[in-house]
C-alpha positions, -999 to +999 in steps of 0.1 A: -098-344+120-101-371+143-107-406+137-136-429+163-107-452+184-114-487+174-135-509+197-123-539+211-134-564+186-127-541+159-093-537+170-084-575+173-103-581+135-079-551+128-044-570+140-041-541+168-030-556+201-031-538+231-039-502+234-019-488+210-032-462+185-040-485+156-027-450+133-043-433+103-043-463+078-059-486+102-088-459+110-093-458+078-096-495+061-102-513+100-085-544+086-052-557+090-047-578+058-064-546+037-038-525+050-014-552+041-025-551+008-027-513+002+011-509+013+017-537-008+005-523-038+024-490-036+055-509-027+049-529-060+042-499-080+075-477-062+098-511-072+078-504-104+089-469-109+119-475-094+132-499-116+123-475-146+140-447-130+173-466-122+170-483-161+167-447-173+198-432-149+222-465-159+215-462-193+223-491-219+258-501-206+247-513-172+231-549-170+189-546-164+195-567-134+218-540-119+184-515-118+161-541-107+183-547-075+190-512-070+155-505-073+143-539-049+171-522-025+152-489-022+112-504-018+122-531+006+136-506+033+104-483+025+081-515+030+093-523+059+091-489+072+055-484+061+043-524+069+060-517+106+040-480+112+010-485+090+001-520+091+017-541+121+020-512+145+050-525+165+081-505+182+114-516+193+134-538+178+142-526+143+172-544+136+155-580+144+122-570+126+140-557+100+165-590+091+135-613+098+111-586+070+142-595+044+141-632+056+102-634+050+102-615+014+133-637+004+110-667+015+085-654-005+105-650-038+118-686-035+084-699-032+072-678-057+099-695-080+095-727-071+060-729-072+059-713-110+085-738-120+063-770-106+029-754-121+045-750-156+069-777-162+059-802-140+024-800-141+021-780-173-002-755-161-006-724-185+027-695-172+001-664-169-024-678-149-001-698-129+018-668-119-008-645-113-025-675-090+008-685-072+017-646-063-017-643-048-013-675-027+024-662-022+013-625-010-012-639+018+014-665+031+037-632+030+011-616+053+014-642+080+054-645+075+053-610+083+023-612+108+044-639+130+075-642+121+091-602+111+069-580+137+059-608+158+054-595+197+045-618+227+010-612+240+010-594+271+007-619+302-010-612+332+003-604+367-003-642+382+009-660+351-024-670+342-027-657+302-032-625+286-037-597+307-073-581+301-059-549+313-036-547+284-060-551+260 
């Protein structure tokens, strides 16, 4: 089963630059940030599952916190593996991407902390609604960290100098 190649303008709406194979996940949704989203919500629901499991294996005598970074240990080297093949596309550089992925979701969890903290006790906005609203705004700044900071690749410049090359599109 073969999938259409992605026009032009599909593939930049897509987040595919140059004229790489945008892979199976990016066939199938077309955009970037959906793909974003899809591997994000099986990463959420492996730490999930993972954090049961690890509660379940360490029984009562270990500390909760001990499963939860156990299990954040596990889904953040299988999100960046699947963000960095499904989603961004990108090759090379593993290590880099890889330290700057961590640097980005630790970004991400600060923010998410100290945004919940000035909603509810500085401002005195309801905790639910707050947290649910400030991980949304949290997960699409994520995107971009990821976007241009974790698998971020220069553009492709042409022969004289003069911009991106159209041949490498």
């Amino acid at each position: 089963m073969s999938a259409e190649p992605l026009d032009h303008e599909t593939a930049i709406h897509a987040g595919v630059t140059g004229t790489e194979d945008p892979g199976p996940l990016l066939r199938l949704v077309r955009r970037q940030e959906l793909a974003f989203a899809v591997v994000g919500g099986f990463n959420t629901a492996l730490g999930i599952t993972m954090t049961v499991v690890w509660l379940s294996v360490l029984g009562e005598r270990t500390q909760p916190f001990v499963a939860v970074a156990l299990a954040y240990a596990v889904s953040i080297v299988v999100a960046f593996v699947l963000h960095r093949t499904l989603v961004f596309r990108v090759r090379g550089h593993a290590l880099r991407d890889f330290l700057r992925f961590c640097a980005v979701n630790s970004g991400g969890l600060l923010l998410n902390a100290l945004l919940i903290e000035l909603a509810v006790t500085v401002l005195h906005f309801p905790e639910k609604p707050s947290a649910v609203i400030i991980m949304g705004l949290v997960a699409i700044a994520s995107f971009f960290g990821h976007r241009y900071i974790s698998f971020h690749r220069p553009r492709p410049v042409a022969a004289d100098g003069g911009g991106p090359n159209p041949a490498a599109r």
